[in-house]
C-alpha positions as CSV (number, residue, x, y, z in Angstrom):
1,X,90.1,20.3,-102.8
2,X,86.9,18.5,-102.5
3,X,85.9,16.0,-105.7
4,X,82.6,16.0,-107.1
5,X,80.2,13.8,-106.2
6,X,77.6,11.9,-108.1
7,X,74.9,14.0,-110.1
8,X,77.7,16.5,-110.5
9,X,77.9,18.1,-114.3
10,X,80.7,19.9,-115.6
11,X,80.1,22.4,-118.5
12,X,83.0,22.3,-120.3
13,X,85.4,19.4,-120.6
14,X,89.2,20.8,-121.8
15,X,92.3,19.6,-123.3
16,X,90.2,16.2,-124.2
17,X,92.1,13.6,-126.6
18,X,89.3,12.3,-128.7
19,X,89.9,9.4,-131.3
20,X,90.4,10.3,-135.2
21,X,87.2,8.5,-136.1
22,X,85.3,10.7,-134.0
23,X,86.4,14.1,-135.6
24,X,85.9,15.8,-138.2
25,X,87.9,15.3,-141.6
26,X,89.0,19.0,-141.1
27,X,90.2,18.5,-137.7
28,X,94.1,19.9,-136.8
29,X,96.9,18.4,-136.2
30,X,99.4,18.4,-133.8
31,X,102.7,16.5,-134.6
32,X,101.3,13.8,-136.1
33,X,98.5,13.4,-133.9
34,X,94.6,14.7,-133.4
35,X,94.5,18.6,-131.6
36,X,93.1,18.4,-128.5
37,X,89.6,19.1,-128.3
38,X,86.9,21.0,-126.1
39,X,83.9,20.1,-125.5
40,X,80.6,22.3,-124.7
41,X,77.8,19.8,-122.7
42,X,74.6,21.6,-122.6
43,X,71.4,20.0,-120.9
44,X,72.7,16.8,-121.2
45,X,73.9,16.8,-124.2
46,X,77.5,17.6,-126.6
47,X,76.3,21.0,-127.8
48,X,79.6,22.0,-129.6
49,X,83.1,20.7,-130.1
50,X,86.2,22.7,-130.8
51,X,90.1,22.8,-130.9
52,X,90.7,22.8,-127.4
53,X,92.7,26.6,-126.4
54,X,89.5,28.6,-125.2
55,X,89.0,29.0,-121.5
56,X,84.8,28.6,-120.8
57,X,83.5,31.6,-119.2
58,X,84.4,32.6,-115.3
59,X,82.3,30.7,-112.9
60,X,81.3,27.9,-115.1
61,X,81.5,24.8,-114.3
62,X,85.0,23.3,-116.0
63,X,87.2,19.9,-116.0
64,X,90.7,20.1,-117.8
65,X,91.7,16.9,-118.3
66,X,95.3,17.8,-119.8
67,X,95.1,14.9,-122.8
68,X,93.4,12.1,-121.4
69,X,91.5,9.8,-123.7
70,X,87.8,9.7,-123.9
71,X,85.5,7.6,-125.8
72,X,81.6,7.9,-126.0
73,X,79.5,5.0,-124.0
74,X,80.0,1.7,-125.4
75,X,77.8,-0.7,-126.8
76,X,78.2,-4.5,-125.8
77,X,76.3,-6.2,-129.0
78,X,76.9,-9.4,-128.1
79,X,76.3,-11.0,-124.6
80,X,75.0,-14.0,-122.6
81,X,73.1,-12.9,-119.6
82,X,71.0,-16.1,-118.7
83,X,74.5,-17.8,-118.7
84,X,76.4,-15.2,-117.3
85,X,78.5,-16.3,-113.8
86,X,77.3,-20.2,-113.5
87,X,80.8,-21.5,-114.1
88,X,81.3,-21.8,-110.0
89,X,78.8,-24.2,-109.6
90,X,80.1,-26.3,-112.8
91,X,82.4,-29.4,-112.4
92,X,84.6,-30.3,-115.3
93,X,84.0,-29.0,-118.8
94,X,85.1,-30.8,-122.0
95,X,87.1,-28.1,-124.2
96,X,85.2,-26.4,-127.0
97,X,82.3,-25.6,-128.4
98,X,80.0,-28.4,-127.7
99,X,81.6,-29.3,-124.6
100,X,80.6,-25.9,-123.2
101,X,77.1,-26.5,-125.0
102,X,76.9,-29.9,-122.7
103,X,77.7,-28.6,-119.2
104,X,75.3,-25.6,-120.4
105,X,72.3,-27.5,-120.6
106,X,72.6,-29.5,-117.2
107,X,73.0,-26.4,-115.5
108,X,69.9,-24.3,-117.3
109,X,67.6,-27.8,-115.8
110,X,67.7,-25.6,-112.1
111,X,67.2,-22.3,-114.0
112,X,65.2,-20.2,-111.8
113,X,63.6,-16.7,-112.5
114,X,65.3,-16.1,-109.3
115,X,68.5,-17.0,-110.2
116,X,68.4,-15.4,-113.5
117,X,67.6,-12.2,-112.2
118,X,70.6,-11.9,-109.9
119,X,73.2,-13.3,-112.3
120,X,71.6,-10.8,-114.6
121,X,71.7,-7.7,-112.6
122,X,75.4,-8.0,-111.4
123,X,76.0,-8.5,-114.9
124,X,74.4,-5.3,-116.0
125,X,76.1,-3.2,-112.9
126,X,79.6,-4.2,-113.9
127,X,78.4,-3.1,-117.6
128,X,77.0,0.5,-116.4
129,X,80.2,0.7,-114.5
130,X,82.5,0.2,-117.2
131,X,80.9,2.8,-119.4
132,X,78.4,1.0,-121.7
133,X,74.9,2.2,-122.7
134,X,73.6,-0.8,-124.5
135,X,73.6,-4.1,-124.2
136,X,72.7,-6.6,-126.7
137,X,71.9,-10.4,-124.7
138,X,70.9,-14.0,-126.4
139,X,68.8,-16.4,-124.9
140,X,68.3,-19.7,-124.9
141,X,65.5,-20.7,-126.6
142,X,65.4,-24.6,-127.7
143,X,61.9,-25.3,-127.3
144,X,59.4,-24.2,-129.7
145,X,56.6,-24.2,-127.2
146,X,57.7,-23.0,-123.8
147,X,59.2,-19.9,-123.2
148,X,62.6,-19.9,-121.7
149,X,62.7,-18.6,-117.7
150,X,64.9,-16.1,-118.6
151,X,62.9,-14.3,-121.2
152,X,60.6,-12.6,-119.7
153,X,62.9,-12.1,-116.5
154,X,65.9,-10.1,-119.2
155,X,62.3,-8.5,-120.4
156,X,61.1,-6.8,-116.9
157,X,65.1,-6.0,-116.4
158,X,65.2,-4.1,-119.6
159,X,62.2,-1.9,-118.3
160,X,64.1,-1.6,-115.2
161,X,67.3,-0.2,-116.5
162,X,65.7,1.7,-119.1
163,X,67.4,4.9,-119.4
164,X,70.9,4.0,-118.0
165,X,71.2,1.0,-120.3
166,X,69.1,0.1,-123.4
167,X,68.6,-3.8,-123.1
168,X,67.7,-5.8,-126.2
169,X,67.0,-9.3,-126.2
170,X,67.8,-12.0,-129.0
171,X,66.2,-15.4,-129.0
172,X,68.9,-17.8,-129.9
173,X,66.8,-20.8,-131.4
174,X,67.7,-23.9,-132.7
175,X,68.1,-23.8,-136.8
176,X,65.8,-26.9,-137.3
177,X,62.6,-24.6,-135.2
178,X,62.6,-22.3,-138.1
179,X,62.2,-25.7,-140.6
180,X,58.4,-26.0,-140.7
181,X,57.2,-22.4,-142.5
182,X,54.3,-22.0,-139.9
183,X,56.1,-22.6,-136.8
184,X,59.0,-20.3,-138.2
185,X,56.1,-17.7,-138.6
186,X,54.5,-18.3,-134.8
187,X,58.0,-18.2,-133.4
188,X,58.5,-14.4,-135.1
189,X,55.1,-13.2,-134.1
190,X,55.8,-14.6,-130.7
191,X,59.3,-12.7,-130.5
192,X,57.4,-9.4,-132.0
193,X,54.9,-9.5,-129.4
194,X,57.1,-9.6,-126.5
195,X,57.9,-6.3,-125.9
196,X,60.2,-3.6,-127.4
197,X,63.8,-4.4,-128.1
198,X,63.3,-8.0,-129.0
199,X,65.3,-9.6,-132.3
200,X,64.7,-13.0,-133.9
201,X,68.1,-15.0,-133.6
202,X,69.1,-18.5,-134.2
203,X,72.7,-20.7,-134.2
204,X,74.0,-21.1,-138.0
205,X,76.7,-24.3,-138.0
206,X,77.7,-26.9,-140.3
207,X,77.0,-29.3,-137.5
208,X,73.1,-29.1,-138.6
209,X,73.1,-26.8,-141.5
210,X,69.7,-26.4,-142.8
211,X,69.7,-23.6,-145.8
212,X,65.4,-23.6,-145.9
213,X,65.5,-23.2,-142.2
214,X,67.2,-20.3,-142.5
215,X,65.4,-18.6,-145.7
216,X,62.2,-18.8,-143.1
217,X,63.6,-17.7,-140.4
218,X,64.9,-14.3,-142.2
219,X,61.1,-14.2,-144.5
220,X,59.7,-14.9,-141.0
221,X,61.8,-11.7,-139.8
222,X,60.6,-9.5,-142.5
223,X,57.2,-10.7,-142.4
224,X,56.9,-9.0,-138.5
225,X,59.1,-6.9,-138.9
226,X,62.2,-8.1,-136.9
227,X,65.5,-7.6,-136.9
228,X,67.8,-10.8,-137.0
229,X,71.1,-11.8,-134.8
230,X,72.7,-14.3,-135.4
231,X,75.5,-17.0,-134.1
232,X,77.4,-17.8,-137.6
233,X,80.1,-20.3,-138.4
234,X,81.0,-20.4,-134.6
235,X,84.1,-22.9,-136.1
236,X,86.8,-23.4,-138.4
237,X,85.1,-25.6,-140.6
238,X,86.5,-24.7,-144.1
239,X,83.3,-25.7,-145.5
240,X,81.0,-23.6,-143.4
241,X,79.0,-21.5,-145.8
242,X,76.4,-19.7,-143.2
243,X,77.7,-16.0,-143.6
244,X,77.4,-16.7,-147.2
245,X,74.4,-18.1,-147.7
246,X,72.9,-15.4,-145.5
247,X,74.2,-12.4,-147.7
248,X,73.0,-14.6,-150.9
249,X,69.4,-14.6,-149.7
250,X,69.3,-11.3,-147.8
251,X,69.8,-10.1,-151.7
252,X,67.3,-12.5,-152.9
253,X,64.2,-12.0,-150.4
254,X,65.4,-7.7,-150.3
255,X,65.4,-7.9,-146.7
256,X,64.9,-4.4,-145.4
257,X,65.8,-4.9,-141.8
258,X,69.3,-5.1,-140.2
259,X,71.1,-8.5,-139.9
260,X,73.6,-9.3,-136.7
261,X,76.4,-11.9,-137.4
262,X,78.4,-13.0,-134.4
263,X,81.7,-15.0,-134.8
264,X,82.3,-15.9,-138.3
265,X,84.8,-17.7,-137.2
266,X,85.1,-19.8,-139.9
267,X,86.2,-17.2,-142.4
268,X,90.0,-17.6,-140.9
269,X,90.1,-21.0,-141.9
270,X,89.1,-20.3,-145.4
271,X,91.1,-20.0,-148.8
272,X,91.9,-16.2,-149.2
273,X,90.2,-16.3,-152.2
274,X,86.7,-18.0,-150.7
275,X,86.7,-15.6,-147.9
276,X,87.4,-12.7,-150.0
277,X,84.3,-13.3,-152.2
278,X,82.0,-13.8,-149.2
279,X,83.0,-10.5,-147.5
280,X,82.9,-8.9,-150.7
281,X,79.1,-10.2,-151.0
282,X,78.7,-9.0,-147.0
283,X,79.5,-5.4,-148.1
284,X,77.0,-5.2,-149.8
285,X,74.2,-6.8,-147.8
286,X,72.3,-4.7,-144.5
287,X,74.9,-6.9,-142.4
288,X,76.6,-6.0,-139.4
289,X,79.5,-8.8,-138.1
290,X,80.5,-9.2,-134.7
291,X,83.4,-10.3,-133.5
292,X,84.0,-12.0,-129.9
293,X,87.7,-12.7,-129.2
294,X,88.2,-14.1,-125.9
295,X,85.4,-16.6,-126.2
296,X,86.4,-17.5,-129.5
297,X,89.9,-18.3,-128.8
298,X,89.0,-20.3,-126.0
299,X,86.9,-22.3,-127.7
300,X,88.1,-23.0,-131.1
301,X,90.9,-25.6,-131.7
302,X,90.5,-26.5,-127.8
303,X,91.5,-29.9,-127.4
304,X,92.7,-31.5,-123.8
305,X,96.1,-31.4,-123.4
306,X,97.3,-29.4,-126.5
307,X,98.4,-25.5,-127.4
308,X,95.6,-24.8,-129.7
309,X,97.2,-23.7,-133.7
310,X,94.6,-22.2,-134.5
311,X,93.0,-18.4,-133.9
312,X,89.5,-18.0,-133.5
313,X,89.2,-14.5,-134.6
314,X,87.8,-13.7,-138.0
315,X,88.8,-11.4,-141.1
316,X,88.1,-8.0,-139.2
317,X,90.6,-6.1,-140.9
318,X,89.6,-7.4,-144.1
319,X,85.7,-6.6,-143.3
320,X,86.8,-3.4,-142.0
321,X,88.9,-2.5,-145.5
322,X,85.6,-3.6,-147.4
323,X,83.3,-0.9,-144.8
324,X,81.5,-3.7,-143.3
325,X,80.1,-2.2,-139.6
326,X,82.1,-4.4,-137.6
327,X,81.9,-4.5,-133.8
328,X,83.8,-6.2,-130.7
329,X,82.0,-7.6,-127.9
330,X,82.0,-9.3,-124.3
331,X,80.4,-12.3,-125.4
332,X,80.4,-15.3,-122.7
333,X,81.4,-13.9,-118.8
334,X,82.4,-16.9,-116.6
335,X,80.7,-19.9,-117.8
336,X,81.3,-22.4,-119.9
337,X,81.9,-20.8,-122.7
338,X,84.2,-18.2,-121.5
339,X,86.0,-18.5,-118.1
340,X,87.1,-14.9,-118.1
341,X,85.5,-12.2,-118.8
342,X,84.1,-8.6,-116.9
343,X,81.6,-7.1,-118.8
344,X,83.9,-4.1,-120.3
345,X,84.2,-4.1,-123.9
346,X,87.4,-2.7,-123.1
347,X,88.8,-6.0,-122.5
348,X,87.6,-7.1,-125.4
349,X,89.2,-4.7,-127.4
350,X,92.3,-5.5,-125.3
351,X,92.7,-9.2,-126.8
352,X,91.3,-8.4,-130.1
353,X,94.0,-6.0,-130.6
354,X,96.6,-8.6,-129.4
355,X,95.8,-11.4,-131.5
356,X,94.1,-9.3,-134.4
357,X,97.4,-7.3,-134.7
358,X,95.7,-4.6,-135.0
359,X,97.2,-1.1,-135.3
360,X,96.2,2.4,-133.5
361,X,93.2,0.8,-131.3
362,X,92.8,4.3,-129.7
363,X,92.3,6.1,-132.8
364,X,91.0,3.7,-135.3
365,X,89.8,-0.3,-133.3
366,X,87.5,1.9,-130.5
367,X,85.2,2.8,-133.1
368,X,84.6,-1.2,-132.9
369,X,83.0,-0.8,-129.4
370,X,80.9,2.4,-129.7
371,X,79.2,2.5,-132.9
372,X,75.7,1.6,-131.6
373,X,73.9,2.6,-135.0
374,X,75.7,0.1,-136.3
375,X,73.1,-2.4,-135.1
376,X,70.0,-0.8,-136.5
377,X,68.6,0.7,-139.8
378,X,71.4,2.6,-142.1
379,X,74.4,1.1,-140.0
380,X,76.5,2.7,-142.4
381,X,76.0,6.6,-142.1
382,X,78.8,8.9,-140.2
383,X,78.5,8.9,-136.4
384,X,79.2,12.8,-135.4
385,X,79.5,13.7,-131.4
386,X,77.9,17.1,-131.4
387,X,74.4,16.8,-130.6
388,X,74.5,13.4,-129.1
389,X,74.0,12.3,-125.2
390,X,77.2,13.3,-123.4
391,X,77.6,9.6,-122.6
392,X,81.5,9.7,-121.7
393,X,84.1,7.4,-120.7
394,X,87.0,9.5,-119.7
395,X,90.6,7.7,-118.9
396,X,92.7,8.2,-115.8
397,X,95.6,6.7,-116.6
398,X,96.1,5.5,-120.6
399,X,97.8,7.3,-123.3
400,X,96.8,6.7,-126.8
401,X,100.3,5.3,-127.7
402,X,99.5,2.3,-125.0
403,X,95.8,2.1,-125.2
404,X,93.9,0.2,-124.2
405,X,96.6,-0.4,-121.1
406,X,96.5,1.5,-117.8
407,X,92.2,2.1,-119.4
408,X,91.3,0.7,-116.0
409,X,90.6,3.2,-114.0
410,X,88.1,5.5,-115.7
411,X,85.6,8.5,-115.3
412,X,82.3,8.1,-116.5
413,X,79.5,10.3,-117.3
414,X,76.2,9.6,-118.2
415,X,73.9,12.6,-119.9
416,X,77.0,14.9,-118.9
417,X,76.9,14.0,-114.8
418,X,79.2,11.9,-113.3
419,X,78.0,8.0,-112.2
420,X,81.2,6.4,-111.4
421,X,84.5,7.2,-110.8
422,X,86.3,9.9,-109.7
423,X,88.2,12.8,-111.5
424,X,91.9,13.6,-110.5
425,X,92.3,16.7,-108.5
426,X,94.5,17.7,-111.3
427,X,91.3,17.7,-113.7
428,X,89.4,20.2,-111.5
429,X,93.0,22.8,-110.2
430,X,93.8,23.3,-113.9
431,X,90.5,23.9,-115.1
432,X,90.7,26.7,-117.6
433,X,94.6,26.9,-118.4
434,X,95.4,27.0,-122.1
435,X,97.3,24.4,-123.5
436,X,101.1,25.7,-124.7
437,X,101.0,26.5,-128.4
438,X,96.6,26.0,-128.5
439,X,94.6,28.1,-130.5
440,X,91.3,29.3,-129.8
441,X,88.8,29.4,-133.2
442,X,85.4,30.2,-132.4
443,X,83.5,26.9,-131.6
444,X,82.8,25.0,-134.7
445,X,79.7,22.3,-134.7
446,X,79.8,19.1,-136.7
């Protein structure tokens, strides 16, 4: 049988085992689990979803895939590309946060555009092969008067991908820039000028807390109309009160734009009762958390020569009970920060799951890597698949009792054609069979 090649677009996809959070309330079930669903792609897009049991018509072009998992493209909201793959040319590292910060900032003093560039770009193939349509980078910016190399390089590479993946670029400053009221306000028109897809950021720690700093950074925001990311409580600092002081004056200034918080670490080292009552405060706030588990667990409670005690994950089950958009991310790949790494949010998934103990990732944790809406305006409306770009990652190999093992080897499509990977001859020689025991209602669109 010969395989499709790239470019090729089936029609109908069969037998598909989509995630619970995907479907619709009404949706069937099948001994305990989600039917089977079918999936009509027209011009690109999902054009109508249905209990899977109806064979397309004859000549069409058809994929059964006989109960493999699929998830749409995935969204990596929180990623280093101007550090990405330095770590070979490092020599030793202290452990932790600020050791990683150290060996960071002797290596950025040979920064190139060059060098930037091709770190980047590998960095963004790896992504597009894994399955993700957006990417969400921070970059160094420390100096209030010179623009980083890597900005305007990340920039020109969003333009290039544009269309395969949506690039947006965060400029992770200093909290003492945003001190002075007037510089806070040139470094936000600076950011809004720079081109599309651009966010205000900065690094929120107790280390060099700075609570008027941070009110002009977010009236700064507001003022040019921005959108804010931010690194929060990237410890375990009991005392750390950036997520909550960021919900507290989100409500005072009625911040209209959306609000990124990455790590939140210090929330696990919290009282229950402390935490509690600043996620409570976070649910109702326009604030998305994000959550980045490998990097965090290397770096929190690393000391030389001793098993860490502590985790360096944050509430996420708690923020998810409270309806808090909450996402997982790549974070640091091979550097400093993060030794490991690849670039699929996957993996991410993977460890979250692991040391978050969290149940059913397949049907319930994935929603944690595809939910790009939750990083813009009214994160918290329903994400429906009909009607959206047939943006697919389809799984060789994984079951949903196992997931996200054996979720290496993968199909993706990309506006309904295939871009990498290759489907199973089984996939195209069964195209069309019915499922024993499906039924075939008419096509239903949600």
């Amino acid at each position: 049988m010969r395989l499709p090649v790239h470019g090729h677009a089936p029609t109908h996809l069969h037998h598909v085992r989509l995630p619970r959070w995907l479907l619709p309330e009404a949706w069937p079930q099948r001994q305990g689990q989600p039917a089977l669903a079918h999936l009509l792609i027209e011009q690109g897009r999902i054009g109508a979803l249905w209990p899977a049991g109806e064979a397309p018509a004859p000549g069409e072009p058809s994929w059964d895939l006989g109960g493999a998992l699929a998830l749409p493209g995935f969204v990596d909201a929180h990623v280093h590309l101007d550090k990405t793959f330095t770590l070979p040319r490092m020599a030793r590292i202290e452990p932790g946060l600020l050791g990683a910060i150290e060996a960071m900032l002797a290596d950025r003093e040979g920064w190139t555009a060059d060098d930037v560039r091709q770190r980047a770009e590998r960095a963004l193939q790896w992504a597009w092969e894994a399955g993700s349509t957006r990417l969400r980078t921070h970059v160094d910016w420390w100096e209030p008067d010179r623009v980083p190399v890597a900005w305007p390089v990340l920039g020109d590479l969003a333009e290039a991908w544009r269309g395969r993946i949506r690039l947006e670029r965060v400029s992770l400053m200093r909290l003492g820039l945003y001190e002075d009221a007037a510089q806070a306000d040139r470094l936000a028109r600076e950011i809004a000028a720079s081109g599309p897809d651009a966010l205000l950021g900065g690094f929120v720690h107790s280390s060099h807390w700075n609570e008027p700093a941070l009110r002009h950074l977010l009236l700064s925001a507001q003022r040019h109309g921005l959108d804010v990311d931010l690194h929060v409580d990237e410890e375990l600092t009991p005392s750390a009160q950036g997520l909550a002081t960021i919900a507290r004056l989100l409500r005072e200034i009625g911040f209209d734009g959306r609000v990124v918080c990455g790590h939140v670490c210090a929330l696990a080292a919290q009282d229950e009762a402390s935490a509690l009552r600043t996620l409570d405060a976070v649910a109702g706030a326009p604030i998305t958390l994000v959550s980045l588990p490998a990097t965090n667990l290397l770096l929190q409670d690393a000391v030389t020569g001793r098993t860490p005690r502590q985790r360096g994950l944050t509430l996420v089950k708690e923020a998810r009970e409270r309806g808090i958009p909450l996402l997982l991310a790549s974070d640091n790949v091979q550097d400093p920060f993060c030794r490991l790494g690849s670039y699929d949010p996957i993996d991410a998934l993977a460890v979250g799951a692991l040391v978050g103990q969290l149940p059913d990732p397949f049907d319930t944790w994935s929603e944690a890597l595809c939910r790009a809406d939750w990083l813009d305006h009214g994160a918290r409306g329903g994400r429906g698949l009909v009607g959206a770009a047939a943006d697919l990652v389809l799984f060789v190999d994984a079951d949903a009792h196992g997931f996200p093992s054996r979720a290496a080897r993968r199909v993706v499509l990309r506006d309904g054609c295939l871009t990498h990977g290759a489907p199973p001859p089984a996939w195209l020689a069964s195209a069309g069979a019915n499922a024993p025991g499906a039924t075939a209602p008419a096509p239903a669109h949600s």
